[in-house]
LUMNUTOR-244430 format. One record per residue (C-alpha): residue number from 1; residue in one letter; x, y, z. Coordinates in Angstrom, 2 decimals, always signed. Example, Ala and Ser with C-alpha at 12.3 -4.5 7.8 and 13.67 -1.06 7.14 Angstrom:
// residues 2
@num: 1 | residuo: A | east: +12.30 | north: -4.50 | up: +7.80
@num: 2 | residuo: S | east: +13.67 | north: -1.06 | up: +7.14
END
This chain:
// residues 279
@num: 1 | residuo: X | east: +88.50 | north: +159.39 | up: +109.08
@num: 2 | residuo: X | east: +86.80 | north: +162.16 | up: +110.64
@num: 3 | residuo: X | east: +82.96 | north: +163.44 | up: +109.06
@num: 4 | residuo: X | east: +79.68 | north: +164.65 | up: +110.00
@num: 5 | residuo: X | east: +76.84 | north: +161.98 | up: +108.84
@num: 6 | residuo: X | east: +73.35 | north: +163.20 | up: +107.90
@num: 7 | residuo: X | east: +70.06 | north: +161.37 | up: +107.49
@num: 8 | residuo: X | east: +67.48 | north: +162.45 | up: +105.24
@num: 9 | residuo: X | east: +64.09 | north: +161.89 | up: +107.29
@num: 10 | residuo: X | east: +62.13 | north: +162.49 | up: +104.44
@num: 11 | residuo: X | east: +63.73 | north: +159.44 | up: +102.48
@num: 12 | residuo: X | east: +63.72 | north: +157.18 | up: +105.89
@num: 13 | residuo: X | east: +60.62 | north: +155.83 | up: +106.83
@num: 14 | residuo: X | east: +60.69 | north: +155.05 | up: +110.47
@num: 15 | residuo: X | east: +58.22 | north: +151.75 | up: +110.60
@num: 16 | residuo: X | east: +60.40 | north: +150.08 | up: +108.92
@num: 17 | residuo: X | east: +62.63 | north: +149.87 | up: +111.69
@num: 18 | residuo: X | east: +65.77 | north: +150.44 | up: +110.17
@num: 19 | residuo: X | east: +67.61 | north: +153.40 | up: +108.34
@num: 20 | residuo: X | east: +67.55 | north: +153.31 | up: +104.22
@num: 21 | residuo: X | east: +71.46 | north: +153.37 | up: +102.79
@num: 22 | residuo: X | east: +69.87 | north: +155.96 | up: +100.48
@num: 23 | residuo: X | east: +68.82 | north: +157.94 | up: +103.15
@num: 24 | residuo: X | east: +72.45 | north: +158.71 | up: +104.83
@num: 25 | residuo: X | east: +74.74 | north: +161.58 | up: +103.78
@num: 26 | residuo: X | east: +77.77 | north: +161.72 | up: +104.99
@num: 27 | residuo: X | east: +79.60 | north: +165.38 | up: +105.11
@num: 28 | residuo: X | east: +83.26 | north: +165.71 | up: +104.03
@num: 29 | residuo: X | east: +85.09 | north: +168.75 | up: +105.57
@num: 30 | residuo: X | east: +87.78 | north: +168.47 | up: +103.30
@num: 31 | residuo: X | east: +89.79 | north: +165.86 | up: +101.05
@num: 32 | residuo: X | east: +91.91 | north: +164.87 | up: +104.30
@num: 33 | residuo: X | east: +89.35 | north: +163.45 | up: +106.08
@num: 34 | residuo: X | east: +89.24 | north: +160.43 | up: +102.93
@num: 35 | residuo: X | east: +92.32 | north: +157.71 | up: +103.52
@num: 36 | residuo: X | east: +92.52 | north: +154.74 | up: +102.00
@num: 37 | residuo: X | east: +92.96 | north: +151.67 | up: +103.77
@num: 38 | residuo: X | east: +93.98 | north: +148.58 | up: +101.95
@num: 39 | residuo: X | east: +94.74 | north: +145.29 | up: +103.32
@num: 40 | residuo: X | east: +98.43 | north: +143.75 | up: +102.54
@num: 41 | residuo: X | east: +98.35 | north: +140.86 | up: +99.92
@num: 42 | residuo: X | east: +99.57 | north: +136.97 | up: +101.39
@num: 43 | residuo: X | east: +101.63 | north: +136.58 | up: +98.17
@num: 44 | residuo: X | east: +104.53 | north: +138.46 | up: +98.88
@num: 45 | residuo: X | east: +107.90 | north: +137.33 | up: +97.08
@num: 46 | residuo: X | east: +109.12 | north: +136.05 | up: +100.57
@num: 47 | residuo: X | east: +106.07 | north: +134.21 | up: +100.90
@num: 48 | residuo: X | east: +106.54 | north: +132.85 | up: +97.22
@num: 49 | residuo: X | east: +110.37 | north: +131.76 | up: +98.39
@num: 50 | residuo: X | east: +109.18 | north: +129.71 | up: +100.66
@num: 51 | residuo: X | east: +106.29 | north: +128.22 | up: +99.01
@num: 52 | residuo: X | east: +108.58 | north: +127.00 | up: +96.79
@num: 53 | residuo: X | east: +111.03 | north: +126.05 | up: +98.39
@num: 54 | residuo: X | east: +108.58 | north: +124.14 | up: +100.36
@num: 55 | residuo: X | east: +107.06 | north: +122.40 | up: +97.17
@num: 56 | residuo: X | east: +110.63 | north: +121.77 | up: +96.12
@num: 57 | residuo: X | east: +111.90 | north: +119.61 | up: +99.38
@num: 58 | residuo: X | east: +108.18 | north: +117.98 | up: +99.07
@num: 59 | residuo: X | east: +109.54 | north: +116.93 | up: +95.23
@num: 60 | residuo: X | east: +113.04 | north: +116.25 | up: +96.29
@num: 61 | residuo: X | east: +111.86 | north: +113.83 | up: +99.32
@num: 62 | residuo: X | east: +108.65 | north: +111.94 | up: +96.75
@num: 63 | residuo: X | east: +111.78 | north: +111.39 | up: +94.66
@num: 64 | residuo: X | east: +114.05 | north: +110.18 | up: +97.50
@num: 65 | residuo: X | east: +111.34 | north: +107.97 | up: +99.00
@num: 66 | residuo: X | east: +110.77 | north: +106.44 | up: +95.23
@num: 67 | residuo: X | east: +114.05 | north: +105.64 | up: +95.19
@num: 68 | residuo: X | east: +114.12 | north: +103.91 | up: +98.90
@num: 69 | residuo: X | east: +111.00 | north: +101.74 | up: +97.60
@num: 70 | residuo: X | east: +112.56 | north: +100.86 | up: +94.21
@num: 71 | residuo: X | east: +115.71 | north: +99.41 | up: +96.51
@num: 72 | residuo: X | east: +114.20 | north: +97.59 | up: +99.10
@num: 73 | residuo: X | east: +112.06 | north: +95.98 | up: +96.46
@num: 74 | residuo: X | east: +114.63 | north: +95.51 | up: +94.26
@num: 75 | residuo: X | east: +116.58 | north: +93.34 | up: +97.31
@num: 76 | residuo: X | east: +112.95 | north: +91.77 | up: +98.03
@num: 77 | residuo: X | east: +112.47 | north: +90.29 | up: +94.81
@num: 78 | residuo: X | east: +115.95 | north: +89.22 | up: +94.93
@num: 79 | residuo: X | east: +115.48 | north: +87.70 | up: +97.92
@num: 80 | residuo: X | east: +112.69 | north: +85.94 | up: +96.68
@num: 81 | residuo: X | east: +114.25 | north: +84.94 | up: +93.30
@num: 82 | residuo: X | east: +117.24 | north: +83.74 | up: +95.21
@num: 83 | residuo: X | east: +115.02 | north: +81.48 | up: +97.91
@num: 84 | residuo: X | east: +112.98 | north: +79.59 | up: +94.82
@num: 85 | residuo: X | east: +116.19 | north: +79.21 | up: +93.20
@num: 86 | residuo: X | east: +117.45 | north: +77.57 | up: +96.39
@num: 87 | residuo: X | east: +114.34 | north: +75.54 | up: +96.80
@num: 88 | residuo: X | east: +114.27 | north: +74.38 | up: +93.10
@num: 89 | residuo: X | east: +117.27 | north: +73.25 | up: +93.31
@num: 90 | residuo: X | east: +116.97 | north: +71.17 | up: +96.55
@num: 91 | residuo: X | east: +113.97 | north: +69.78 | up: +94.86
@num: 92 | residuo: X | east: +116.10 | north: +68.59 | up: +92.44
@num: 93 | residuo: X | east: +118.86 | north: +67.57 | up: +93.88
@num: 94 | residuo: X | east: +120.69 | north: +64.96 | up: +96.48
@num: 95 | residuo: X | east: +121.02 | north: +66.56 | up: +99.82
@num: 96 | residuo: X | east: +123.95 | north: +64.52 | up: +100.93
@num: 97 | residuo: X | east: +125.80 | north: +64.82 | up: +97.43
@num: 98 | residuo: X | east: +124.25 | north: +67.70 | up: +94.84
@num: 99 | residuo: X | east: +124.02 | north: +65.19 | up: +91.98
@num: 100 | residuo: X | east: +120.74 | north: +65.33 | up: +90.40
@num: 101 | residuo: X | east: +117.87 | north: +63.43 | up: +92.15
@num: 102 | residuo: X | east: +115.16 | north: +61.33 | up: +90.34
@num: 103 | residuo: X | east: +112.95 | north: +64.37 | up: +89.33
@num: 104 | residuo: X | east: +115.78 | north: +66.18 | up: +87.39
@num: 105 | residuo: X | east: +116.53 | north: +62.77 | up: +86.38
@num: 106 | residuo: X | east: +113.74 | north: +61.61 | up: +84.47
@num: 107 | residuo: X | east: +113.39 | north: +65.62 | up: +82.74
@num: 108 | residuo: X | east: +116.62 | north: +65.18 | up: +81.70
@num: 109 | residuo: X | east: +115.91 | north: +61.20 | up: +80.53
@num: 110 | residuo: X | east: +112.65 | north: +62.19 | up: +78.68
@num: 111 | residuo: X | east: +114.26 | north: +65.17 | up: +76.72
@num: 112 | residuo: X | east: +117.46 | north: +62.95 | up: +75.11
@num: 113 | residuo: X | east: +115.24 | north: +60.27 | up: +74.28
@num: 114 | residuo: X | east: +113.48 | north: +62.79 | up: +72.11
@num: 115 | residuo: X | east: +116.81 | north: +64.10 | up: +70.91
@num: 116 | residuo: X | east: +117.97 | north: +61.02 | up: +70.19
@num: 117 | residuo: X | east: +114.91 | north: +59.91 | up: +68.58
@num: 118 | residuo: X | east: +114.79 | north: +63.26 | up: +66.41
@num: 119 | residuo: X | east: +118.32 | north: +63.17 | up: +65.51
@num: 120 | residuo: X | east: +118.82 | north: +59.42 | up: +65.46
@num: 121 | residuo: X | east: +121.57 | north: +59.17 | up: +67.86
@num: 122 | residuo: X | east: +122.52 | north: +56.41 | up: +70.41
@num: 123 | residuo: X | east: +122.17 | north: +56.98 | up: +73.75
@num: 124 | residuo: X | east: +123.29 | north: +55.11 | up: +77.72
@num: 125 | residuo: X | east: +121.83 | north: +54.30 | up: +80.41
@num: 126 | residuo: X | east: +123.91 | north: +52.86 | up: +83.49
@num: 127 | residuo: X | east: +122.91 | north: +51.69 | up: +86.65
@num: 128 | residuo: X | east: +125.80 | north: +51.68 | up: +89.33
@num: 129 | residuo: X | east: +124.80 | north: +50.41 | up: +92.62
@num: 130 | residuo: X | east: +127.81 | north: +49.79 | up: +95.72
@num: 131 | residuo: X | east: +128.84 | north: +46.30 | up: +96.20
@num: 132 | residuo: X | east: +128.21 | north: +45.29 | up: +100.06
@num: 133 | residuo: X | east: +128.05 | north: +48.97 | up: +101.19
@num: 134 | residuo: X | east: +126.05 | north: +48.56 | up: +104.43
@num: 135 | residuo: X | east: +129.12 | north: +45.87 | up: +105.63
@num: 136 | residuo: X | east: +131.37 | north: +49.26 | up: +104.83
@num: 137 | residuo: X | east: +128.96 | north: +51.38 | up: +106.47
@num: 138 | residuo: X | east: +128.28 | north: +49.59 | up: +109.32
@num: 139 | residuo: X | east: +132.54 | north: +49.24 | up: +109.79
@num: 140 | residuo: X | east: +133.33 | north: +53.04 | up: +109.53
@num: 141 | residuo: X | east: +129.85 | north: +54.28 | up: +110.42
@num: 142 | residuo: X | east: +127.34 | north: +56.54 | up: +108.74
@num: 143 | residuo: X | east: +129.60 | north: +59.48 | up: +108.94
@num: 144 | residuo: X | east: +131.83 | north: +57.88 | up: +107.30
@num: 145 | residuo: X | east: +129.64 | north: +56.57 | up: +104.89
@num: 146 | residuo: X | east: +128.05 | north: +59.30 | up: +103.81
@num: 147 | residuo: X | east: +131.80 | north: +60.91 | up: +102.94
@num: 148 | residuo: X | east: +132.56 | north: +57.72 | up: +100.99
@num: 149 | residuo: X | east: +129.26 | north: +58.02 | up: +98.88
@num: 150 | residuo: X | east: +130.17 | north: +62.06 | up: +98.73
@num: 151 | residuo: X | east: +133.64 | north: +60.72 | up: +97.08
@num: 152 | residuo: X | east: +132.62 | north: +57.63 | up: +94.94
@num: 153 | residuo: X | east: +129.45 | north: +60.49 | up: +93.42
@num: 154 | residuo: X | east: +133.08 | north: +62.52 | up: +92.73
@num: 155 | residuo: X | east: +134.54 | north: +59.76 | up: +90.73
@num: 156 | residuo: X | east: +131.61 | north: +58.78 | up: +88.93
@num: 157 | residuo: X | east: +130.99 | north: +62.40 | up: +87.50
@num: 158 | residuo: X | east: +134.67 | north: +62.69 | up: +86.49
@num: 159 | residuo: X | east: +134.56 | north: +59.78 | up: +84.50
@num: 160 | residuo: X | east: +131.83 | north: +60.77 | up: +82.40
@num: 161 | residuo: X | east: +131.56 | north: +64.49 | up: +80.01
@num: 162 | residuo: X | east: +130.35 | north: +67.27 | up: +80.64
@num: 163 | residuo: X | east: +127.16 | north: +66.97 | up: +78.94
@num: 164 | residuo: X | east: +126.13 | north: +63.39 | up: +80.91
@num: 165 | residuo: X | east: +124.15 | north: +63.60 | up: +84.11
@num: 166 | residuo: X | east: +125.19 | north: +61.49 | up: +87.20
@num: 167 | residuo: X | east: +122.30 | north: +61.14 | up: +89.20
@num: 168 | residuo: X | east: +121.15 | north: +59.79 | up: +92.76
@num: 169 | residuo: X | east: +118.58 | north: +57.68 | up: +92.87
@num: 170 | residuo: X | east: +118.70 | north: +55.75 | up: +95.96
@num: 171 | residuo: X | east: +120.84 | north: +55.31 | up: +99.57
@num: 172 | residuo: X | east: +123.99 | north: +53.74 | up: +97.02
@num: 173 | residuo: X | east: +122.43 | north: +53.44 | up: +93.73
@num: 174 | residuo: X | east: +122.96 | north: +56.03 | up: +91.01
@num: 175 | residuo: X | east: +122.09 | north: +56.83 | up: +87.49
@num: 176 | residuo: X | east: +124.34 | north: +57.36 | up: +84.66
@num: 177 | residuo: X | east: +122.60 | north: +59.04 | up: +81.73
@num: 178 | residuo: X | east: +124.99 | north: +59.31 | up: +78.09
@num: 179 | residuo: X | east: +123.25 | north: +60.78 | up: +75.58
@num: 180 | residuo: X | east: +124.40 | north: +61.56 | up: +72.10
@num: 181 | residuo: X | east: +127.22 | north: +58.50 | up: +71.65
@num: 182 | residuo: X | east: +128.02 | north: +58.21 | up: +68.56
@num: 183 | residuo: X | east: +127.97 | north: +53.98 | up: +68.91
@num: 184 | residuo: X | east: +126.82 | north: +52.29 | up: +71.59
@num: 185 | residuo: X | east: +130.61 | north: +50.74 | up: +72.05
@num: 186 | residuo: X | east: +131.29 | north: +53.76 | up: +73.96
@num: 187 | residuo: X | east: +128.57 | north: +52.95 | up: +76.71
@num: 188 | residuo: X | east: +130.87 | north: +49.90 | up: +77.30
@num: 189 | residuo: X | east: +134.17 | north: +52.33 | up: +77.74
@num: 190 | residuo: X | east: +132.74 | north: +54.79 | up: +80.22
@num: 191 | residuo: X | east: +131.01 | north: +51.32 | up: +82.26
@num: 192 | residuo: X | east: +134.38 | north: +50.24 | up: +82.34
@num: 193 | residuo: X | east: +135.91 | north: +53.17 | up: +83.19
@num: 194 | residuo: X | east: +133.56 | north: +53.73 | up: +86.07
@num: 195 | residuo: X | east: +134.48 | north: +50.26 | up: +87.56
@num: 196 | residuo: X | east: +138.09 | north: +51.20 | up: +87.12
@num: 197 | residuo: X | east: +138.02 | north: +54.55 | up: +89.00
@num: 198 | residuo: X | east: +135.67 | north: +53.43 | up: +91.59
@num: 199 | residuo: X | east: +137.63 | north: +50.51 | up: +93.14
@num: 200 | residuo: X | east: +140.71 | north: +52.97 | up: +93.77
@num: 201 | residuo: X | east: +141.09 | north: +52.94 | up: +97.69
@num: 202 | residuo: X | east: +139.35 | north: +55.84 | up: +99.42
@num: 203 | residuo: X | east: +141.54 | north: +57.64 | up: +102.18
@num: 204 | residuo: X | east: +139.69 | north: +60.29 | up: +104.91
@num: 205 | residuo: X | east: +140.52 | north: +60.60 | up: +108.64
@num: 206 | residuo: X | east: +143.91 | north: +58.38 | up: +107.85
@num: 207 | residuo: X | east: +141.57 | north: +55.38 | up: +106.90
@num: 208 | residuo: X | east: +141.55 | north: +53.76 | up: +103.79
@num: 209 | residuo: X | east: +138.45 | north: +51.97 | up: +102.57
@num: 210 | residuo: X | east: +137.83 | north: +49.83 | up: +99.16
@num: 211 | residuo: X | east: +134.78 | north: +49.72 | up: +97.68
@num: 212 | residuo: X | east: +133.38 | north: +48.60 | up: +94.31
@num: 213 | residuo: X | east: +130.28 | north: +48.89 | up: +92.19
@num: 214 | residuo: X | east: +128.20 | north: +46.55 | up: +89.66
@num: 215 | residuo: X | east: +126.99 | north: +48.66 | up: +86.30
@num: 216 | residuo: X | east: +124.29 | north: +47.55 | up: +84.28
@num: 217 | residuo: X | east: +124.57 | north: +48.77 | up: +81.03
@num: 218 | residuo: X | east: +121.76 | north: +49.54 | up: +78.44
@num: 219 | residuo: X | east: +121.53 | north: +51.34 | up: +75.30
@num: 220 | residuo: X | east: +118.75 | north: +53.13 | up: +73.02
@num: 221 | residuo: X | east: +117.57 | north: +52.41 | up: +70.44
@num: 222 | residuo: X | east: +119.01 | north: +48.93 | up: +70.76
@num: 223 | residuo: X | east: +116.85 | north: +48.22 | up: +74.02
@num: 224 | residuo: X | east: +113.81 | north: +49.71 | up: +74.26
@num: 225 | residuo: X | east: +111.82 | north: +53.20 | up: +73.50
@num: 226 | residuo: X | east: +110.92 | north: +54.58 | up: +76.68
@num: 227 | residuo: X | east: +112.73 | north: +55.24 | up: +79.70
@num: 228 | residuo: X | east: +110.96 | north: +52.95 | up: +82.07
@num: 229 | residuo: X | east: +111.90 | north: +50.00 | up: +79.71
@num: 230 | residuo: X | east: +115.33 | north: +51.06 | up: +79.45
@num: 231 | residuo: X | east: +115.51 | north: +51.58 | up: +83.29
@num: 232 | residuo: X | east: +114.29 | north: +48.22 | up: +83.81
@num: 233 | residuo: X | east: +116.63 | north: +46.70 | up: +81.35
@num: 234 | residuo: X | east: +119.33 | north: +48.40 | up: +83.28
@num: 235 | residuo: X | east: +118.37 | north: +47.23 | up: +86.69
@num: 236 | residuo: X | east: +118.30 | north: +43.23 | up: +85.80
@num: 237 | residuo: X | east: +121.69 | north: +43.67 | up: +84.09
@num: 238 | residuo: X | east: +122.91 | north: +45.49 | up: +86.79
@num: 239 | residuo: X | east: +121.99 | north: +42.37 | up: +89.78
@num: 240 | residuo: X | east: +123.18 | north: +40.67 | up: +86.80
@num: 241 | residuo: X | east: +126.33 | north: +41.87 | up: +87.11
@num: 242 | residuo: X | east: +126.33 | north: +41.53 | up: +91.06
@num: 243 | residuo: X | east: +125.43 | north: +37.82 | up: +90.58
@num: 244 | residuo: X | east: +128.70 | north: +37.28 | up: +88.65
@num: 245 | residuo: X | east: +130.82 | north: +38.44 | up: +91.12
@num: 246 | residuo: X | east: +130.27 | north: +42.21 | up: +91.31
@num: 247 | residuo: X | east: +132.86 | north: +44.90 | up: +90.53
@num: 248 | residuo: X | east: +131.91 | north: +44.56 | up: +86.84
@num: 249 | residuo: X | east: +129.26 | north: +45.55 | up: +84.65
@num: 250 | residuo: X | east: +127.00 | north: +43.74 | up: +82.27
@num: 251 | residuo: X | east: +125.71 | north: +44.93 | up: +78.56
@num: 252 | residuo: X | east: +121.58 | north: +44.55 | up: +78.00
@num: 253 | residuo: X | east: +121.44 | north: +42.69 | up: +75.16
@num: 254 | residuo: X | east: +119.68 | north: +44.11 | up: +72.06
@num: 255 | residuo: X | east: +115.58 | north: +43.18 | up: +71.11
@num: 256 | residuo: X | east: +117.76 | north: +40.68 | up: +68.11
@num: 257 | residuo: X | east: +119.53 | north: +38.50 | up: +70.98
@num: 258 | residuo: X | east: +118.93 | north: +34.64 | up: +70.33
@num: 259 | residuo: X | east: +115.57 | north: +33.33 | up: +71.55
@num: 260 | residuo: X | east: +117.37 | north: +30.97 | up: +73.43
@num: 261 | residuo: X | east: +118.13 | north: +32.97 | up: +76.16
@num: 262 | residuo: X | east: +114.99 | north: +34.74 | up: +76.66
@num: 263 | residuo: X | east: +113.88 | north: +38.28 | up: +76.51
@num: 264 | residuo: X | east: +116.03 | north: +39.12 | up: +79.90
@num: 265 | residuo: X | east: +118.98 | north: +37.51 | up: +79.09
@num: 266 | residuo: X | east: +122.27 | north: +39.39 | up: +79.30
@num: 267 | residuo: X | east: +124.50 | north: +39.25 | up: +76.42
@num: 268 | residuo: X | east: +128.32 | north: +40.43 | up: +77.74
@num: 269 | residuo: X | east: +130.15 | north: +40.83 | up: +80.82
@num: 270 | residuo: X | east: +132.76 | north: +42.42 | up: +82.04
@num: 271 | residuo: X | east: +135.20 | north: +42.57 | up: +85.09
@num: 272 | residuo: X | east: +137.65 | north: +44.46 | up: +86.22
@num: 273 | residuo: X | east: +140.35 | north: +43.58 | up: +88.96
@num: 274 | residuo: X | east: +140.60 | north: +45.25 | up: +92.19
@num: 275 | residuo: X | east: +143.31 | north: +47.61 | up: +92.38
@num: 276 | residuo: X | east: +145.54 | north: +48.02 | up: +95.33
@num: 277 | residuo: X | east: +144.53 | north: +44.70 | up: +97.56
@num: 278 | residuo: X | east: +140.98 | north: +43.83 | up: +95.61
@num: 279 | residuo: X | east: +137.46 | north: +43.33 | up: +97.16
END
């Protein structure tokens, strides 16, 4: 812009060093030497396309990255679900054959004797322990062994229900638990049974093997209210049952057994034969 500029001395006072905005006049020739200048605004609708476009891939990868998270923790918890369910049941259960171990055992124990207390029902308790299994051990060796306790936990489990528990308790001793019987009778069947199935001959690696078990038998409420009476009752009639010859099993008798015989005395046995060549 092109003008003349004049200052109006009377207006300006000179000690003060500078020039009063009052004081200055500036001369137009004519309306062409005034042109606006104005300055060009940022927000342009180019600029405003690529703002949002910008906020919108900042949205779209938040959202993608949520959904990476929510995955990986989803497999993480998983993970972490699936190792205490691993370690829970190891906890509870026989390395060597996955029947329950003494833990699961007694949980198991202490919630049918309150069943069977609540809906007074009968329940079984059997103690099965391996005739001489460290001579057969020793014979075939511990590989061996172990396979032959792996196939006489088999047996036991199939000849009980569903609902029983077969448990490991020791290196050949396990732990038959039979709640809701309907007569304690039929804790005598599935002892039976047991000694039955169990003296079968066992085949692996083209050997055959025999093997045979003692069961003590005990029943509630006949013998007992708690289940360390019961698994002491169980354990004498078991070595009972050993001390008349093994591959049998021997009935607890009930708290109204004859005096004469004593608080510990057994009141049946049983025995059954070897099959296929005997013990």
């Amino acid at each position: 812009m092109c003008s003349n500029v004049q200052v109006d001395s009377l207006s300006t006072n000179f000690s003060e060093g500078a020039v009063r905005p009052e004081s200055v006049h500036i001369l137009l020739r004519s309306l062409d030497d005034i042109s606006v200048l104005k300055a060009p605004t940022w927000w342009t609708s180019e600029h405003a396309l690529e703002s949002f476009s910008l906020v919108g891939l900042l949205v779209v990868g938040s959202f993608v990255w949520i959904v990476v998270l929510r995955h990986r923790v989803a497999l993480q918890t998983q993970a972490l679900r699936g190792s205490e369910e691993r370690l829970r049941h190891l906890s509870e259960h026989d390395a060597l054959t996955g029947l329950p171990n003494r833990i699961l055992l007694n949980d198991r124990c202490q919630t049918s004797l309150k069943r069977a207390v609540r809906f007074q029902t009968c329940l079984g308790l059997l103690m099965v322990d391996a005739d001489e299994f460290k001579i057969v051990n020793d014979a075939l060796g511990h590989q061996a062994g172990d396979r032959l306790l792996c196939q006489l936990a088999e047996r036991l489990c199939k000849c009980v229900r569903e609902t029983d528990t077969v448990a490991r308790i020791g290196g050949d001793e396990f732990i038959v638990l039979l709640p809701d019987l309907r007569i304690p009778a039929e804790a005598e069947s599935i002892a039976a049974k047991i000694v039955a199935a169990v003296a079968q001959p066992y085949t692996f690696d083209h050997t055959q093997a025999v093997i045979t078990v003692s069961v003590g038998v005990v029943t509630f409420p006949e013998v007992g209210s708690d289940l360390e009476t019961l698994m002491h009752c169980a354990d004498e009639a078991m070595y009972a049952a050993k001390e008349k010859g093994k591959n049998s099993f021997q009935v607890y008798p009930p708290k109204s057994a004859p005096s004469g015989g004593g608080g510990n005395s057994l009141a049946h046995s049983r025995h059954t034969p070897l099959a296929t060549g005997g013990a």
